[in-house]
C-alpha positions, 0 to 999 in steps of 0.5 A: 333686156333692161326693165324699165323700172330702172332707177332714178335719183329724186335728190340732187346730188353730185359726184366725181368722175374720173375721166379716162384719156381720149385714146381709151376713150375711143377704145371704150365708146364703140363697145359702150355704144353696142351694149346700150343699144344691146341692152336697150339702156342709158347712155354715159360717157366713160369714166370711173366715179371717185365718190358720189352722194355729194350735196351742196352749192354747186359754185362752192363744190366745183371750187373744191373740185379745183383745189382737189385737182390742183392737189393730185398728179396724173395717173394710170389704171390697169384693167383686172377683168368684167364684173357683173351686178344686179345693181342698176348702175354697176350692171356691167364693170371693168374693174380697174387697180387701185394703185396707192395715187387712186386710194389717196386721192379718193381719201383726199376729195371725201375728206374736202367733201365732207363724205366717210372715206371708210365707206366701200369703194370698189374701183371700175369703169362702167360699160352699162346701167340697167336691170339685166336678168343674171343669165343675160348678165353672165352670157355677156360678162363671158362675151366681154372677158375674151376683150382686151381692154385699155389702161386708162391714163387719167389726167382729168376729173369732173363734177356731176349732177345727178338728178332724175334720170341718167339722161338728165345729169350733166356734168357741171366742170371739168378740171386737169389733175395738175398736182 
């Protein structure tokens, strides 16, 4: 069960989310579902975040969101298996490739948004946010590691606000890799 002391972003910052195609969407959405209500948890569409912490005029930071997209061709993620964590917004993961198109790219919008590209990145889908005790945590990764899931063909990238609650961000565009 998630404890309800759980996280909240006071500032207003935003971030890039990587959206996977629809098909693997749909693969993603029924299991997604069936942990939030599991685990009594926020709900978030599928994606995988390329950078966050970003600050600034919003017109101005979906401006480079565009240029950025313009920029970057389509391309495709393999899934390497279920991570767990303690941290709130990492507490179930699939972790996905990082294929030489994923790094650039991610290089490429912390240079156009002003972000250290040297800090940690460690690619994955979110399943679930929360606080879930580590037993509960390991019991579900076992669950969740006899799944097959999808490869991910990600052709679209949006922008998102971040403030308050998780079920207060909203995602302020939507743009195509079009590069």
């Amino acid at each position: 069960m998630i404890m309800q002391n759980h996280l909240e972003r006071d500032e207003l910052r935003y971030a890039i989310w990587l959206n996977p195609d629809p098909q693997a969407q749909e693969a993603l959405l029924p299991q997604m579902t069936a942990l939030r209500q599991d685990l009594a948890g926020p709900a978030f569409p599928p994606h995988l975040t390329l950078t966050s912490g970003i600050a600034g005029i919003e017109e101005q930071l979906v401006d480079h969101l565009r240029v950025l997209a313009e920029n970057q061709a389509p391309f495709r993620l393999q899934p390497r298996g279920i991570q767990v964590s303690g941290d709130f917004f990492r507490a179930i993961t699939v972790a996905v490739d990082s294929p030489p198109q994923l790094l650039s790219f991610r290089s490429q919008a912390c240079q156009r948004f002003g972000l250290d590209a040297m800090r940690p990145f460690h690619p994955h889908l979110s399943l679930a946010y929360g606080e879930v005790d580590n037993e509960r945590l390991h019991h579900l990764r076992r669950h969740l590691e006899t799944r097959s899931w999808p490869n991910l063909h990600i052709q679209r990238c949006s922008l998102w606000r971040l403030q308050g609650p998780v079920s207060n961000w909203r995602q302020v565009a939507d743009v195509g890799l079009t590069g």
